[in-house]
C-alpha positions, 0 to 999 in steps of 0.5 A: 263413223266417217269424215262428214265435211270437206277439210281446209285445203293449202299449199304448205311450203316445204320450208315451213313444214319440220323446222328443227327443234329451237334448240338446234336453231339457237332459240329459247322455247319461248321465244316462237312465234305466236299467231293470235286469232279472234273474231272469227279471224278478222282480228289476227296479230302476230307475236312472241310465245312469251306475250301469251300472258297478255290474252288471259285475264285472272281466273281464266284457265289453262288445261294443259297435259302432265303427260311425259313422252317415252321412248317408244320406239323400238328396233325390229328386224323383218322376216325380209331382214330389213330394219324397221321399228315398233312404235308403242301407241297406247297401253291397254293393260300390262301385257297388251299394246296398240303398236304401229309397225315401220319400215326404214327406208334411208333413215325414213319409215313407211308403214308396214302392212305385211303382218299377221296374226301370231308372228313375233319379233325379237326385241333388245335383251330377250324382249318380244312383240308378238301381233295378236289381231289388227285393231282396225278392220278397214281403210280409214283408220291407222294400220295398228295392231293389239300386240303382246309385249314380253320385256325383261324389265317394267317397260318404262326402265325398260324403254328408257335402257333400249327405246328411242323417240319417235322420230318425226317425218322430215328430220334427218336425225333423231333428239334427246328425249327432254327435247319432246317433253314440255315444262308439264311433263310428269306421268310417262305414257305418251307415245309422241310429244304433247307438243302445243306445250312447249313453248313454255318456260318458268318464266311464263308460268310465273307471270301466268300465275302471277297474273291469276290465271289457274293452270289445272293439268289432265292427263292424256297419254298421246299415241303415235301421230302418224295419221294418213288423210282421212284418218280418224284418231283412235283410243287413248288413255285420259285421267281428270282428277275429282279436283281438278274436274271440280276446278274447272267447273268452277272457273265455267260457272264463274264466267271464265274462259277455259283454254285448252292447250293442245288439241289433246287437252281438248279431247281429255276435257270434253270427254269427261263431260257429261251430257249436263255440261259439268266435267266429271273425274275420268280414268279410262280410254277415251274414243271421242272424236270431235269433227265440225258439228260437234258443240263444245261444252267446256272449251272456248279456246285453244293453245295449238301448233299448226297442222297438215293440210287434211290432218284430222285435227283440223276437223277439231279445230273446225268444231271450235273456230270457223273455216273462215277463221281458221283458213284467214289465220293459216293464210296468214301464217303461211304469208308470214313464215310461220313454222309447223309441226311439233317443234314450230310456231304455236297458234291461239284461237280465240272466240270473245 
């Protein structure tokens, strides 16, 4: 499969573009910008996370991802004895991974593509990352490798003792894991942070509840993030409760509106539904791939953060919104200093 539209093309401003987490910056998660887009980006209005309540009514739903980030990240040394890190993407079973390798470069990385196939690296306290063959076999998709892991622990204690987060490009330093989980955390699995969740608080989630809006979880264990220009996603692990898909449904039938927060969300939804528009329980690797054209079945908004120029989820975002829409909506929120990236302003896309 391969990209088959041109993506939306901007200048972002450097300043806009890794903003530092809003605990560095002296600000309450839910007191981030929200750009509100409706009517295929002719109605765009401009307010606090916190006013999100305000565009819901009782009934409506929000999918949001219970899962937790880990610290996955893990320090390696190359046979060059340059520093680099293994980035756990996505579990296959319990001895198997997906995993990026990354050069360090100046407290940067870089991919690593120089590996082969029966080469092992050592990791902290007797652990082992052996790469067993590329995932991929050609250019358009991200440079990971199925691996086997020998650890001396369960790799979540594991992970917990001896990883780091992912450090996200453009930061100088690294954080403390709680500042890549959201309010929803609570299944460890996800190699980055669902990030489009975290601007919500307790308060948030009362008035949310208090005015009748359902929040029904899914799980989608995200993998590393470190997509390239056009890149298309890979596998990752999703669970829909039997409950929770039969919510859901309920709620469609109703005449209610299902928005999804993160495009995660989206990708876990629609995925467990069946050619009948009804969402199913789910629990295995989902390999959807939503580009414009493709005609979503339960989802009909979308609670996300704002994405690279040529980034892949802006094809998804382009099988929900327009190009009109979503091009009106990034004008504006370049013109008004909106900030991007996983610790940035957030962006709901509306279409009634």
């Amino acid at each position: 499969m391969t990209m088959t539209t041109s993506p939306i093309h901007f200048e972002l401003p450097q300043q806009l573009s890794c903003p530092l987490p809003t605990e560095e910056r002296g600000v309450a998660r839910d007191e981030v910008r929200l750009l509100v887009s409706n009517h295929n980006g002719e109605d765009i209005q401009h307010r606090k996370f916190k006013a999100l309540t305000d565009y819901l009514t009782k009934g409506d739903v929000l999918v949001v991802n219970n899962s937790a980030t880990v610290a996955a990240a893990l320090p390696i040394i190359l046979e060059s004895g340059q520093a680099a890190r293994l980035h756990l993407s996505t579990q296959l079973d319990d001895l198997h991974w997906l995993a990026e390798i990354r050069a360090v470069h100046s407290n940067q990385s870089e991919r690593w593509r120089n590996g082969t196939a029966g080469q092992a690296f050592n990791l902290p306290e007797g652990g082992l990352a052996t790469l067993i063959t590329p995932f991929y076999q050609n250019a358009q998709q991200l440079h990971l490798w199925k691996i086997s892991l020998k650890l001396p622990l369960p790799w979540q204690e594991y992970l917990h003792q001896y990883g780091s987060p992912i450090k996200y490009q453009n930061l100088d330093q690294g954080y403390p894991l709680n500042y890549y989980q959201t309010f929803f955390s609570s299944v460890p699995g996800s190699a980055e942070m669902p990030s489009a969740a975290r601007g919500f608080t307790p308060g948030i989630i009362e008035g949310l509840l208090q005015k009748g809006v359902q929040i029904i979880p899914i799980t989608l264990h995200t993998g590393v993030s470190s997509l390239e220009t056009g890149e298309m996603p890979y596998p990752e692990s999703v669970i829909v409760s039997p409950l929770n898909a039969a919510r859901i449904n309920l709620a469609k039938a109703k005449g209610k509106h299902i928005i999804a927060v993160g495009t995660t969300a989206v990708r876990a939804i629609e995925t467990a539904t069946n050619a009948q528009g009804l969402v199913t329980a789910f629990n295995s690797q989902s390999e959807l791939y939503i580009q414009p054209g493709y005609q979503m079945k339960i989802i009909d908004g979308l609670l996300t953060g704002f994405h690279e120029p040529e980034a892949s989820h802006l094809y998804m975002l382009q099988a929900l919104a327009s190009k009109k829409h979503l091009r009106k909506a990034y004008e504006a929120a370049i013109q008004q200093g909106y900030y991007w990236h996983e610790f940035g302003d957030l962006h709901l896309i509306l279409n009634h």
